[in-house]
C-alpha positions in Angstrom: 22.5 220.5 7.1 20.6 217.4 7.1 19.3 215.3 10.5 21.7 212.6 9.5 25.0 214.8 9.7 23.9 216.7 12.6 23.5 213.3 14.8 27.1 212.0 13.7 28.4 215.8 14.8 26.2 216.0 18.1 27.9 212.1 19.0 31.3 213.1 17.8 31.2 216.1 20.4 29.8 213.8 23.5 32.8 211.1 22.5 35.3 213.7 22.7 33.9 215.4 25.9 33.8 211.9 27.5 37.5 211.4 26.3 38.6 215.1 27.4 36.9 214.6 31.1 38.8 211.3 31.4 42.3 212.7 30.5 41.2 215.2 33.0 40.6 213.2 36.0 43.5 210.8 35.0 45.9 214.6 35.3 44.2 215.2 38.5 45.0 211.8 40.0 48.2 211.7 39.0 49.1 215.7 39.9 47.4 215.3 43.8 49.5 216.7 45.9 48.2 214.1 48.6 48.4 210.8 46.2 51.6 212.2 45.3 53.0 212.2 49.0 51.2 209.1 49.8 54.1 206.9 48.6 56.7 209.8 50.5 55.3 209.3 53.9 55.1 205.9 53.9 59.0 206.2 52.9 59.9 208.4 55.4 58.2 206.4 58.2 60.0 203.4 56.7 62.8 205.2 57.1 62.5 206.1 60.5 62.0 202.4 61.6 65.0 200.9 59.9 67.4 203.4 61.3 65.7 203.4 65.1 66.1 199.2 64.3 69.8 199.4 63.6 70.5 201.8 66.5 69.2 199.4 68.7 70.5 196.5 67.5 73.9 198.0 68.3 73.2 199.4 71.3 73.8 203.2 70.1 70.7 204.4 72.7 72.0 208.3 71.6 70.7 207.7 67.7 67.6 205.7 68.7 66.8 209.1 70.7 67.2 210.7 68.0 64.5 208.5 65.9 61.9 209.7 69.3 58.8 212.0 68.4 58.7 214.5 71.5 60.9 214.5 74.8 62.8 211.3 75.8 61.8 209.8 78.7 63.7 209.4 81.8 64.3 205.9 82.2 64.9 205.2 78.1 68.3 204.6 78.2 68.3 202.5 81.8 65.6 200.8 80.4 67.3 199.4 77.1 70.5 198.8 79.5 68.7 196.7 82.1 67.9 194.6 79.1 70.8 194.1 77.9 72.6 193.3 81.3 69.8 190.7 82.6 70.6 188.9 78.7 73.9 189.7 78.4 73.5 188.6 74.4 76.0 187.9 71.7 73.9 188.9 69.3 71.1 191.1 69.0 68.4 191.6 65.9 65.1 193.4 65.7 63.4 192.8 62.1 60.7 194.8 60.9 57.3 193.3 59.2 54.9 195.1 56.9 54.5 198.9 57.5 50.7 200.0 58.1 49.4 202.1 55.6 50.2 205.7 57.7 46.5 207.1 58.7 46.1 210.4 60.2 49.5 210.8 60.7 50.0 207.2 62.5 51.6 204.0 61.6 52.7 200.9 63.3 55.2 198.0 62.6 55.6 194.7 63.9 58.8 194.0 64.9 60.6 190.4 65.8 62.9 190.3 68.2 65.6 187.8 68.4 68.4 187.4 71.2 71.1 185.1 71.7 71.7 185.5 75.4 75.3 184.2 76.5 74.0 181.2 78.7 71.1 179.9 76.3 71.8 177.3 73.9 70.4 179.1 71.2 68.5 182.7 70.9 65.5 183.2 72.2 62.3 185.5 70.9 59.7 187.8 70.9 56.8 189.9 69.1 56.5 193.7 69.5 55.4 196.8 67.4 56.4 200.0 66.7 53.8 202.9 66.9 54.8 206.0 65.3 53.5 209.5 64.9 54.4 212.2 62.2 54.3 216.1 63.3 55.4 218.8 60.8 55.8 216.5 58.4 58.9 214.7 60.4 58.3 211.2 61.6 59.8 209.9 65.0 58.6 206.8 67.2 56.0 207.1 70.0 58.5 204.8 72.8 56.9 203.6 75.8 57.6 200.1 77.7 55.7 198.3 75.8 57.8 198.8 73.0 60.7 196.7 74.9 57.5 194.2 75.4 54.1 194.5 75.5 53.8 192.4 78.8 56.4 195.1 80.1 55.2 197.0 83.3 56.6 200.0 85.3 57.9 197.3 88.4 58.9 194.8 86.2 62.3 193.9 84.6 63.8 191.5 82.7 65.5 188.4 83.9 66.4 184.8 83.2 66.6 181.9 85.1 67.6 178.0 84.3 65.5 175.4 85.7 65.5 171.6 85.3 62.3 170.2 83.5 60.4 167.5 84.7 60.7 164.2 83.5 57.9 163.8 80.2 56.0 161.0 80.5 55.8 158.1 78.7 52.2 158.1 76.9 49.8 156.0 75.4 48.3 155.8 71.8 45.6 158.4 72.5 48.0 160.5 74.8 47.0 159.2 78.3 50.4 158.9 80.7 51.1 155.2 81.6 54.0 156.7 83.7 54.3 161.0 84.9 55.4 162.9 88.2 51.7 162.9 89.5 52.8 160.1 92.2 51.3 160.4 95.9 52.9 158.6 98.9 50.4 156.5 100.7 51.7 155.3 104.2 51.2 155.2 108.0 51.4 157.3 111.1 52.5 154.5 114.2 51.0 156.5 117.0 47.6 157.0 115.2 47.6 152.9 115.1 45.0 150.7 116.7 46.6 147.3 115.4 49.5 147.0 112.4 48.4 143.9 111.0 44.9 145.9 110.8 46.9 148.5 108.3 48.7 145.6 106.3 45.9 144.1 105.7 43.8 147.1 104.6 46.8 147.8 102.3 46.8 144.7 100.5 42.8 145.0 100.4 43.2 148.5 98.9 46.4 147.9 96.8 46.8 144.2 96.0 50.8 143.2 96.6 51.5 145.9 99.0 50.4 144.3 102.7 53.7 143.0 102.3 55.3 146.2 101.4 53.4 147.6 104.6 54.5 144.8 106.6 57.9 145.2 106.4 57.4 149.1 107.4 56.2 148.3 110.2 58.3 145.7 111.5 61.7 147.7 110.7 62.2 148.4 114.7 61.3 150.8 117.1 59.2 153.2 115.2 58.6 157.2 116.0 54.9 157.7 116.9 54.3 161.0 115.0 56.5 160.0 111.7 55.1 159.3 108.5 56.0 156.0 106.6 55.8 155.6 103.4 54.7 152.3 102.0 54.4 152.9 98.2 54.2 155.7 95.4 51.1 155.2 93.4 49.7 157.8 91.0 47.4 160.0 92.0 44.6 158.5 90.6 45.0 155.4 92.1 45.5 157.2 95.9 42.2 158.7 95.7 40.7 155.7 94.6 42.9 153.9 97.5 42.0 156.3 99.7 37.9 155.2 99.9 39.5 152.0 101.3 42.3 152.8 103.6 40.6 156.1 105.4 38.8 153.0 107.5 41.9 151.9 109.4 43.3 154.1 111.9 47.0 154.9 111.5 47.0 155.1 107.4 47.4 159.2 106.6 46.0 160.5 103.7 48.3 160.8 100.4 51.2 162.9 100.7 53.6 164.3 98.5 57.1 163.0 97.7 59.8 164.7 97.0 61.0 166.5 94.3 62.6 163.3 91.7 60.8 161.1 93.6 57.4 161.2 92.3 57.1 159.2 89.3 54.2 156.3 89.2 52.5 154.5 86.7 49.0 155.1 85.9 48.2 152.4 88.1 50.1 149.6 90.0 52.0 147.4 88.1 50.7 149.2 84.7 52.3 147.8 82.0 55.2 147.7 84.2 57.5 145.4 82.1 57.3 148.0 79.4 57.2 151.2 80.7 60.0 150.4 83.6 60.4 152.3 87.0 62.4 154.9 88.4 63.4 153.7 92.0 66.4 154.9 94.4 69.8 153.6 92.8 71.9 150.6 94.0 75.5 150.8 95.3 76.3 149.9 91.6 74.3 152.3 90.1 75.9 155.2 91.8 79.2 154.1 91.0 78.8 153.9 87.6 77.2 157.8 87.9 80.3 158.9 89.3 82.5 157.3 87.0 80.1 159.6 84.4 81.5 162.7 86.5 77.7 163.0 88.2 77.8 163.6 91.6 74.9 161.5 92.9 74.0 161.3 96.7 73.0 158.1 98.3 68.8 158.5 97.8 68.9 159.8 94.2 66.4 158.0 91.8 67.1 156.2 88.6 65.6 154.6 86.0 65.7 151.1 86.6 64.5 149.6 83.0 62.0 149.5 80.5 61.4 152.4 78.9 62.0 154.8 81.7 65.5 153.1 81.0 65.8 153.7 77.6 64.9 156.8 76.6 66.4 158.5 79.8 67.9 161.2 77.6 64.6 161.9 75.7 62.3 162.0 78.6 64.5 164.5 81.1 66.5 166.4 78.3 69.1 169.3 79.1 67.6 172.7 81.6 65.2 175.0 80.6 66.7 178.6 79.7 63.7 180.9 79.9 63.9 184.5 79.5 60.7 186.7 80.8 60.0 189.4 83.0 60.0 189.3 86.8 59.8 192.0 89.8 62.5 194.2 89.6 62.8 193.5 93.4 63.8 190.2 92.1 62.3 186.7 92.6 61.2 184.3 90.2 59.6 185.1 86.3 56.4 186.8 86.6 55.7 186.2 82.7 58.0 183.9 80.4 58.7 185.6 77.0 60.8 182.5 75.7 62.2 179.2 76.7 64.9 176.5 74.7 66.8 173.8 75.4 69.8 172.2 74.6 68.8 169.2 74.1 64.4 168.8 73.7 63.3 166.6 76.5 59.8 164.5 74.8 57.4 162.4 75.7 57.7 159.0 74.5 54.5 157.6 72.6 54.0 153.8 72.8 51.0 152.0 70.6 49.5 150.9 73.9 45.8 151.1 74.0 44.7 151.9 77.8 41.3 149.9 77.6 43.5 147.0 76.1 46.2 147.0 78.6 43.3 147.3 81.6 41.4 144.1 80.0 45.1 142.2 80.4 46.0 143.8 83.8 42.3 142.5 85.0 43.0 139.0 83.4 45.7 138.3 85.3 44.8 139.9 88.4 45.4 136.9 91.2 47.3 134.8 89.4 49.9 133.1 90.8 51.5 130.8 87.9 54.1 132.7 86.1 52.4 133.7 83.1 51.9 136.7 80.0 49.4 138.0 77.7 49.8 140.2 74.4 47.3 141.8 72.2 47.8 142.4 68.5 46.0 145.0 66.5 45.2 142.8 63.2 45.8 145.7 61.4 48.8 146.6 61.7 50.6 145.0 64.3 50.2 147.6 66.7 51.4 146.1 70.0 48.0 146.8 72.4 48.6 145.3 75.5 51.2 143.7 76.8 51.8 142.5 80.9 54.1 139.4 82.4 54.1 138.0 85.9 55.2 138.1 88.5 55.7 141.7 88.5 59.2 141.5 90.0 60.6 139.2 87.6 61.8 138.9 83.4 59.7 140.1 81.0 57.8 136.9 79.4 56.1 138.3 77.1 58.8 139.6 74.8 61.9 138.1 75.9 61.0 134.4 76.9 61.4 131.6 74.3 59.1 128.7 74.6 58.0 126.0 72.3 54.7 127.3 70.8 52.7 123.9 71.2 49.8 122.9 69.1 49.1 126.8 68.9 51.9 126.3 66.0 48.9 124.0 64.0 47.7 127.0 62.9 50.7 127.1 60.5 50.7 123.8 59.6 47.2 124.0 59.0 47.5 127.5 56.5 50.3 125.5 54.5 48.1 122.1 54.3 45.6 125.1 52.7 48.3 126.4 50.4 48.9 123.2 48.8 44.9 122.3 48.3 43.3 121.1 51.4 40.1 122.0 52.5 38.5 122.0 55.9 36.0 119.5 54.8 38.8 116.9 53.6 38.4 114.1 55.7 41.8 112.5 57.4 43.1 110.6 60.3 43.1 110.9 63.4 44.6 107.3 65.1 45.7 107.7 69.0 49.0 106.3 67.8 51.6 107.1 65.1 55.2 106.4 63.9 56.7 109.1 61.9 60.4 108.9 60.9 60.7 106.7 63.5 59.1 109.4 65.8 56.1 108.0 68.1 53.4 110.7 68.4 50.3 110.3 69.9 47.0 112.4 71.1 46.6 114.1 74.6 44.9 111.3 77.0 45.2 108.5 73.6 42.1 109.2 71.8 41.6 107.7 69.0 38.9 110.0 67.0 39.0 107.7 63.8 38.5 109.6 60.4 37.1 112.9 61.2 38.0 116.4 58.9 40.6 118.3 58.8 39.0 121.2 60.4 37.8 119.1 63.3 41.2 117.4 63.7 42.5 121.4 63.9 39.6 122.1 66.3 40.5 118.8 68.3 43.8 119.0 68.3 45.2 116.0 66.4 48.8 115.5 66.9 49.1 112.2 64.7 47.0 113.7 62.2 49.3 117.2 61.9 52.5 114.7 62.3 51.2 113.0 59.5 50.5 116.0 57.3 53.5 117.6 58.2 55.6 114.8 56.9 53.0 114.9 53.6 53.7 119.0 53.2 57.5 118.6 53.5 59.7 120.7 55.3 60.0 123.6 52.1 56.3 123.9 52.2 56.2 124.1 56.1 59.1 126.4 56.2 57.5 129.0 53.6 53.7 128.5 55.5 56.5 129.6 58.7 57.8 132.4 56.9 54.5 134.1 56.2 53.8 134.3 59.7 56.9 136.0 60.5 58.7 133.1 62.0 62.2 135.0 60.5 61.8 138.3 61.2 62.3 140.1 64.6 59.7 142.6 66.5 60.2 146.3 66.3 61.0 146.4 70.1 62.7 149.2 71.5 63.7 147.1 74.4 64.7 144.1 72.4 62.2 141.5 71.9 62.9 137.6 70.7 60.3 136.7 67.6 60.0 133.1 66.3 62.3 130.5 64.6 61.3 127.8 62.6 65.1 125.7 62.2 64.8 123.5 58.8 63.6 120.2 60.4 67.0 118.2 60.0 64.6 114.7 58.8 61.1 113.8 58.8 61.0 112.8 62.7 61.6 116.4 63.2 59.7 117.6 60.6 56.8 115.6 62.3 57.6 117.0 65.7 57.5 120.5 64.2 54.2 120.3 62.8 52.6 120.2 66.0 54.6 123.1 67.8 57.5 120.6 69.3 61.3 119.2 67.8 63.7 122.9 68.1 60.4 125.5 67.0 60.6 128.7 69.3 58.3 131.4 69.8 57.7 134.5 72.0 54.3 135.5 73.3 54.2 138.7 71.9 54.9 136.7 68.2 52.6 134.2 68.5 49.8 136.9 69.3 51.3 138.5 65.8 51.0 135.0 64.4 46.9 134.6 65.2 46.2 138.4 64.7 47.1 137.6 60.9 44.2 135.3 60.3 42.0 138.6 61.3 43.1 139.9 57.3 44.6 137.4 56.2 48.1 139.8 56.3 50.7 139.3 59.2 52.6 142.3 60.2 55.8 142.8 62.0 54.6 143.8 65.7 55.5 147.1 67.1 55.3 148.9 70.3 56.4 152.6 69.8 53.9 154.5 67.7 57.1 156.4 65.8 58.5 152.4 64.7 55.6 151.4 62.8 53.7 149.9 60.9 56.8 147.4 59.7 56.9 144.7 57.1 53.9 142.4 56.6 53.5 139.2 54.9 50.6 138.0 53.2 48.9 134.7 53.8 48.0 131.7 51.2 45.3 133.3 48.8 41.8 132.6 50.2 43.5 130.8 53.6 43.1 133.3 56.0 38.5 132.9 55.6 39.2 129.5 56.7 41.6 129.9 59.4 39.2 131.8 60.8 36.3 129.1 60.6 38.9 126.5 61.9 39.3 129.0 65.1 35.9 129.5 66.1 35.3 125.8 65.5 37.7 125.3 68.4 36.1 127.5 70.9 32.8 126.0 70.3 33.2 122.8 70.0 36.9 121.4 69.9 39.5 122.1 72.7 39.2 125.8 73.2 35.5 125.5 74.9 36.1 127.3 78.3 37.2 130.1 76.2 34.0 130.8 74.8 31.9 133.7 76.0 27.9 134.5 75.7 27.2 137.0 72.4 31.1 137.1 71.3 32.9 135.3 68.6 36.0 134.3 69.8 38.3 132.1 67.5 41.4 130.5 69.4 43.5 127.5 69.6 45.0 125.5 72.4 48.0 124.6 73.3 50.2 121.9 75.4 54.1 122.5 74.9 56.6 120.0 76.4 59.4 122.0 77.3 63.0 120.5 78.8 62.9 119.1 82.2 59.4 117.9 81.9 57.8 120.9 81.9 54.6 121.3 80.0 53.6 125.0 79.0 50.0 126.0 78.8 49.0 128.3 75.9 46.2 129.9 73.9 46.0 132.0 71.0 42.6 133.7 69.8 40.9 136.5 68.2 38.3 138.8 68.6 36.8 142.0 67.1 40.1 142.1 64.9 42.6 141.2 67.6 45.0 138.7 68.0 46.0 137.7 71.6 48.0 135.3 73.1 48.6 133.9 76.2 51.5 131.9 78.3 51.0 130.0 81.8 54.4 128.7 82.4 54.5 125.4 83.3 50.6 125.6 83.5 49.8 121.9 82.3 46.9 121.9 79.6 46.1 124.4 77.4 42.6 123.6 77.0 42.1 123.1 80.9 44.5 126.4 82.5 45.4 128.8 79.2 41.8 128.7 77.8 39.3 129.6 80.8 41.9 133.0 81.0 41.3 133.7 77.4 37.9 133.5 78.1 38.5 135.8 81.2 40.1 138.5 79.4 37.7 138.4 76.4 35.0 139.4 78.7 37.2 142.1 79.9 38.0 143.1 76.6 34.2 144.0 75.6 33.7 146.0 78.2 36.5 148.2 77.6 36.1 148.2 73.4 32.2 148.8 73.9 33.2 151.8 76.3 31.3 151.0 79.1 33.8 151.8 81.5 36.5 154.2 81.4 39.8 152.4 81.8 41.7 155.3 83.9 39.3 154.9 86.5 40.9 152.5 89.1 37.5 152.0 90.6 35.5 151.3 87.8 38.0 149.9 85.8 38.7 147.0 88.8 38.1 143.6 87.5 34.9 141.7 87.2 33.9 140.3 89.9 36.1 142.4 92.6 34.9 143.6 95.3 35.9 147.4 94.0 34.5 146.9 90.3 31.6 149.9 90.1 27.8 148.7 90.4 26.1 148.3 87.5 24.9 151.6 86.2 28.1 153.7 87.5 30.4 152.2 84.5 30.4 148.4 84.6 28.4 145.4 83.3 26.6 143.2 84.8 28.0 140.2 86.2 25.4 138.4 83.8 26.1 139.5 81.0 29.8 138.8 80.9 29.0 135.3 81.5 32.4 132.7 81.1 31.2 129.4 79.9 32.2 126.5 81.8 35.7 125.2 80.7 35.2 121.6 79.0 37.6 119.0 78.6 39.8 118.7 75.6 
């Protein structure tokens, strides 16, 4: 035989080996008797599992003792009873997951287990497993308590119980409470007293507005020695912080706890207030109405008064809590909650408030005694940031009042006058003295500033010079400049909030008279700090105050206006009418106004930006814009920094206090130095 042929017999022999050892080993895998059973035990555990399930989803305890591996054990049945008369359910379902691959004659399951109890809303459920063991080939389930629940002990039982939630709070944009049940009673003790007009004052000193609240504490009459009076609910926060003050005068106790419905503060005193709303002890009226409603209220029971608290009653308290769990079978209350649900979900309600924001307006107005408001405007979106109206104890100005916007309305007439191919640099007249339509206008004080440009007549605050372009523009072209800044469209306002109107000037007196702010134009603080926050981008958007409600529609401005706005702004903070405005190292952009309102009053305004923010802010029946309305926008743009730079941390009331109080944090614990948030001297105009 040649080498040739005995090669190709010699590799015909290994190729049919290889393929006879294969078919070998693929018979012996598939003939193993344990491979083979593999699939059969896994079965017959399944099997085990789905009828032990069954049984005890109806309650036949004899057949899920049958499913047992070894002896049952005593308390088995009582065990599966006690659950089933501390439920009482109207349905019952325990559902198997995946099966574990059996091991050593072991496997487990996870089970879910889902009950309907008779008094919960809806069922309730839990997580447990299985464990099984197989002996002589028969299957049967390892029970112990911890197949009932794994938190189950020997002394325990289960139970429910129903409880009413707390109130949620009403929250900020990053999640900070403006308003929770953390309130603390501060107060006084009248026979630990040295002298009550010692502990009013020290109150007003510690809390500013309440030495009047303490005052009429102490003079209600013959009062008990060893009582405690309460003279106001603050949160607890702003006790401690209180505290460092008040510990000084004999007779004030430290914080105490109200009672249960009783305890609901805002962050701090008069936070946001307008907005957020307070819970207080109902009227007369108020408990009426409740039992008209079939609610059985006692005289003493706490309401929401308005605001928010108000309006979202329903969301923030909800239905009770059903909560099933495990307790002492002695009794007593849950030791461990398996479940809880609710008939109706009590939530939080999120507002678009930004804390640092609403502290810098809270600080701006701190003292003042005009009726007045400031709103902040996020640029971006319309995001409502801050918002605060005094006096505390009176309407909400800032979203509800109507006013005549004043010169700050220029800004419109100015972004049309831009629309139609006006320039900053254009130069025009400014006369003391006009006639337009048969309408007399003239400047603040009669100046007479000759031909100057347009942006310095905007920065100076021309009246004849707007009157005349107003006329010019028309009323179409003013009424579309108008409607880009919102003037039609309302504010996303949970509680209802008036926005702008702009009525079509009936002739060109009024037309004239509109273009400067005056004639039948309307505005609402919280829209005219909308109105100047759309220079920031050069987009105005709808302004919201709940985070869920926005962003809403949005407007553009005039191609290539909203640059120039911007220069005509900061020209009026540093060197028109909005000079006491200004502030070292910041570029604040504003614009003054002076509204003649009905009855002679003249409204103060001013509307600015900064770092993308739009603000705007109201003295009521202030005088001057330039002179009252524009030293406060300079007040809270200082405040502003320090709280968008993060140099102080706008939940502490210590260090958050305004600059220039006596409880603002030295320099080095969280605030800036007096220096270096330097106001520049107001200046006429």
């Amino acid at each position: 035989m040649r080498l040739r042929e005995v090669l190709a017999l010699l590799v015909g022999l290994a190729v049919v080996g290889g393929l006879g050892y294969l078919g070998y080993e693929w018979l012996l895998a598939t003939t193993d008797p344990d491979a083979a059973d593999e699939q059969d035990v896994a079965q017959g555990a399944r099997e085990v599992v789905e009828i032990y399930l069954d049984a005890w989803a109806a309650g036949d305890t004899a057949t899920m003792a049958d499913q047992l591996s070894g002896e049952v054990p005593e308390d088995f049945e009582r065990r599966h009873e006690q659950l089933v008369e501390a439920l009482a359910p109207t349905r019952f379902a325990a559902t198997a997951g995946e099966l574990t691959a059996p091991s050593d004659g072991r496997a487990t399951v996870p089970v879910t287990v889902e009950v309907a109890p008779a008094d919960a809303p809806r069922p309730v459920q839990w997580e447990t497993t299985l464990q099984l063991s197989r002996n002589r080939g028969v299957w049967g389930v390892d029970w112990s308590l911890s197949t009932l629940h794994p938190e189950l002990r020997p002394s325990w039982e289960f139970a429910t119980e129903t409880e009413e939630v707390a109130r949620r709070p009403i929250l900020a944009a990053d999640g900070t409470a403006l308003a929770s049940d953390d309130g603390r009673w501060l107060g006084f003790v009248p026979g630990a007293m040295e002298d009550p007009d010692q502990v009013a004052a020290a109150f007003e000193r510690a809390l500013p507005g309440t030495g009047a609240l303490a005052e009429r504490e102490l003079n209600r009459g013959e009062l008990v020695d060893d009582w405690f009076y309460p003279v106001v609910v603050v949160s607890a926060a702003r006790a401690e912080a209180a505290w460092t003050t008040l510990r000084r005068t004999p007779g004030i106790a430290e914080p105490r706890d109200p009672p249960e419905g009783q305890r609901r503060a805002l962050m701090d005193l008069g936070f946001a207030r307008h907005l957020v709303g307070v819970i207080a002890e109902a009227t007369a009226e108020q408990l009426e109405e409740l039992a008209e409603e079939g609610i059985d209220a006692p005289v003493g029971t706490f309401v929401p008064q308005f605001g928010l608290e108000a309006a979202f009653d329903e969301q923030l308290t909800g239905s009770e809590v059903f909560r099933v769990g495990l307790r002492e079978a002695s009794g007593g209350p849950l030791t461990h909650t398996i479940d809880e649900v609710q008939a109706e979900e009590s939530t939080p309600v999120q507002t678009t408030v930004d804390v640092g924001v609403q502290r810098a307006v809270e600080n701006a107005l701190a003292g003042l005694e005009e009726p007045a408001a400031i709103v902040v405007v996020d640029g971006n979106d319309g995001a409502v940031l801050g918002t605060a109206s005094r006096p505390l104890f009176d309407f909400d100005r800032a979203r509800t009042g109507r006013y005549p916007p004043g010169s700050t309305f220029k800004l419109v007439t100015l972004e049309a006058a831009l629309a139609t191919g006006y320039d900053l640099d254009d130069e025009v007249a400014c006369p003391a003295r006009v006639v337009v339509g048969g309408l007399a206008v003239t400047n603040a004080g009669d100046r007479d500033l000759g031909t100057i440009t347009l942006g310095e007549a905007f920065a100076e605050s021309c009246n004849t010079t707007f009157a005349l372009l107003g006329a010019e523009l028309g009323s179409d072209t003013l009424t579309e400049a108008a409607e880009r800044f919102g003037f039609d469209v309302e504010p996303l306002h949970p509680l209802g909030a008036f926005g702008g109107s702009f009525p079509a000037p009936a002739d060109t007196a009024e037309l004239a008279a509109a273009s400067f702010g005056q004639a039948r134009v309307e505005a609402s603080v919280l829209h005219l700090a909308a109105m100047v926050a759309a220079v920031t981008d050069g987009v105005w958007h709808q302004p919201y105050v709940l985070a869920e409600d926005g962003p809403g529609t949005s407007r553009p401005l005039a191609t290539g206006a909203a640059d120039r706005l911007r220069t005509a702004l900061e020209l009026t903070v540093t060197d028109g009418t909005g000079t006491a405005a200004a502030v070292d190292d910041a570029e604040v952009g504003g614009k003054t106004g002076t509204a003649q309102a009905s009855g002679g009053v003249t409204h103060a305004w001013f509307v600015g930006t900064y770092r993308g923010l739009g603000f705007a802010i109201l003295i009521e029946d202030g005088g001057a814009g330039g002179e009252v309305a524009a030293p406060l926008a300079g007040r809270l743009v200082a405040e502003l920094r320090r709280f968008l730079d993060d140099e102080v941390d706008p939940t502490d009331p210590l260090a958050a206090a305004p600059i220039g109080s006596e409880v603002t944090a030295e320099p080095g614990e969280g605030s800036a130095p007096e220096e270096e948030l330097e106001v520049r001297p107001e200046d006429d105009g």
